[in-house]
DOVO-246066 format. One record per residue (C-alpha): residue in three letters; chain; z, x, y. Coordinates in Angstrom, 1 decimal, decimal comma. Example, Ala and Ser with C-alpha at 12.3 -4.5 7.8 and 13.67 -1.06 7.14 Angstrom:
residues 2
(atom ALA A (7,8 12,3 -4,5))
(atom SER A (7,1 13,7 -1,1))
***
This chain:
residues 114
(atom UNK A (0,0 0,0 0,0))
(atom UNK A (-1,1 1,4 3,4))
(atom UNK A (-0,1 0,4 7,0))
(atom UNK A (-1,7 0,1 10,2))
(atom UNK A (0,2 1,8 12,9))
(atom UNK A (-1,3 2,4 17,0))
(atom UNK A (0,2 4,6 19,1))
(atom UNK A (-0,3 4,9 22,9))
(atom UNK A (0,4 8,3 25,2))
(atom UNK A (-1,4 9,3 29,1))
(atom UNK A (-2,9 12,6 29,9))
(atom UNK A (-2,2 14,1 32,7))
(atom UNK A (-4,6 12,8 35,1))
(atom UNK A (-7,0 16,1 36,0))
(atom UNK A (-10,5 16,0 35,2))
(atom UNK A (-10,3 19,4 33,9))
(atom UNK A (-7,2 19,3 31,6))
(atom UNK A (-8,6 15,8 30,5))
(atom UNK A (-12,2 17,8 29,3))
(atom UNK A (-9,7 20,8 28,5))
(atom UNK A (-7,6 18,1 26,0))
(atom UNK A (-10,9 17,1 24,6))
(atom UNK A (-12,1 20,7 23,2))
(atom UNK A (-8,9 20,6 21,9))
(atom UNK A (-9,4 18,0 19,4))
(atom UNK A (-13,2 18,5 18,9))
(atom UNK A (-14,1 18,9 15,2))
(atom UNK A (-12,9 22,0 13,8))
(atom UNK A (-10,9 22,6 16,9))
(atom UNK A (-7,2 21,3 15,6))
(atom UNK A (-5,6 23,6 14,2))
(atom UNK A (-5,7 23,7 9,6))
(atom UNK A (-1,8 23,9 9,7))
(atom UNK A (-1,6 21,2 12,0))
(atom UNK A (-4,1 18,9 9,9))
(atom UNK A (-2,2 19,8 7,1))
(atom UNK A (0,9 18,6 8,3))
(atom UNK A (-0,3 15,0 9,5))
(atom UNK A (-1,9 14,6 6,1))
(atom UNK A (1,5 16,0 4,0))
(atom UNK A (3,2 13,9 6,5))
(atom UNK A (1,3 10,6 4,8))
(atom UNK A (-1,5 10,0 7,3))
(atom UNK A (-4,3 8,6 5,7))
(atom UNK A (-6,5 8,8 8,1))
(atom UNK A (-6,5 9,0 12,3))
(atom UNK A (-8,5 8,2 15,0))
(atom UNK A (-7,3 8,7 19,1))
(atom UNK A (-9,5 6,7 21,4))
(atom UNK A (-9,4 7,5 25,0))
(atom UNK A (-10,5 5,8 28,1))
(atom UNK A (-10,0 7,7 31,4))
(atom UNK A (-6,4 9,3 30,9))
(atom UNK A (-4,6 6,9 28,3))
(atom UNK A (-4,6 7,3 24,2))
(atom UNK A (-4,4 5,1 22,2))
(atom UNK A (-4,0 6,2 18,5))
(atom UNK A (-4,9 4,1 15,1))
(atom UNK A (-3,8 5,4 12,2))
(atom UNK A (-3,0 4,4 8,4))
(atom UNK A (0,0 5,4 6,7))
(atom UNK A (1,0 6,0 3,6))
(atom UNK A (3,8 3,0 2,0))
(atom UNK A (6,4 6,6 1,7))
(atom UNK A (5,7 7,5 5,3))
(atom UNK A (7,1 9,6 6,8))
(atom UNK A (7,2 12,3 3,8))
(atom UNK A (8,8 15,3 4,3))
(atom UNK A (6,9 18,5 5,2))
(atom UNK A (7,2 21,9 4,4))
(atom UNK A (9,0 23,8 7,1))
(atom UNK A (5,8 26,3 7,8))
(atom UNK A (3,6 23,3 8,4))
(atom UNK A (6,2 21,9 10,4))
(atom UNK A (6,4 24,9 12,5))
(atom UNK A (2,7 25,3 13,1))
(atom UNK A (2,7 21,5 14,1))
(atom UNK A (5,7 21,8 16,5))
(atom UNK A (3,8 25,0 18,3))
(atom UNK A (0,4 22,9 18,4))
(atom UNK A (2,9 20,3 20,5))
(atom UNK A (4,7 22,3 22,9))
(atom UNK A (0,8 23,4 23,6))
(atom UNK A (-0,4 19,5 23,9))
(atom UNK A (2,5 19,0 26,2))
(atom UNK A (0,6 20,6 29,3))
(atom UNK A (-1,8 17,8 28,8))
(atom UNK A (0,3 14,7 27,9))
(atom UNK A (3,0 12,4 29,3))
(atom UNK A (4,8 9,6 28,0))
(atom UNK A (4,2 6,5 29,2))
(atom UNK A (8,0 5,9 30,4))
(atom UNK A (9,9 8,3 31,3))
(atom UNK A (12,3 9,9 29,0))
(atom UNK A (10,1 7,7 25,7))
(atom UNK A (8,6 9,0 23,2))
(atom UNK A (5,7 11,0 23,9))
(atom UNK A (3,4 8,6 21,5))
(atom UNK A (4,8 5,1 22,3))
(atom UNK A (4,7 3,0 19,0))
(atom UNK A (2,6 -0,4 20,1))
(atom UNK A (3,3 -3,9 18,7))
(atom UNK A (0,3 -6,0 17,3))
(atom UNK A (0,1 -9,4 19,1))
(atom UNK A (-3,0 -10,8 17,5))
(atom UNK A (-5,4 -10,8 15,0))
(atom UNK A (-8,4 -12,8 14,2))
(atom UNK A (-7,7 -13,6 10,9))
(atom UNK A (-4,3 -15,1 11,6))
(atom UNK A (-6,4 -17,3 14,4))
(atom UNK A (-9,2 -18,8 11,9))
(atom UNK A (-9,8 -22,3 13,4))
(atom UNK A (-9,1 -25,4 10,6))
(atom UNK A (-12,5 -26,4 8,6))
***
């Protein structure tokens, strides 16, 4: 059993660190370690969608998530944050830098009667 979860964050709003963010998660560009980690973590897949400086992240989750991870993978993963940090903010201040978001419709709960 997988779940859906979607995740918000800003970028810092510069043109350039917004392009600079970018490059950082072009194919091939994140680092193994930290793909690693997300996957041994119990992401089963993960797309970030962006449009001018807010994120908005989609992911499925494993049903065990979040698994444990070994501490080398953990440690390449914190590093690859404290470098994202430069670029990101929360959006409140003091939250969580990826703000969990809560689903308030879906089609298929809206079908009309037949």
């Amino acid at each position: 059993m997988t779940e859906r979860r979607v995740y918000a964050l800003d970028l810092v709003e510069d043109a350039g660190l917004i392009a600079a963010y970018e490059a950082r998660h072009a194919p091939g560009a994140v680092w193994p370690q930290v793909i690693a980690e997300i996957r041994q973590r119990g992401f089963l897949s993960m797309e970030i969608w962006r449009l001018d400086a807010r994120l908005v992240m989609i992911a499925e989750v494993a049903a065990d998530f979040p698994r444990p991870v070994q501490a080398d993978l953990s440690e390449a993963a914190g590093a690859w944050e404290a470098e994202m940090d430069a670029y990101q903010r929360p959006l409140r201040p003091g939250g969580p830098k990826w703000t969990p978001m809560a689903r308030m419709f879906t089609l298929e709960s809206d079908q009309a009667p037949a």
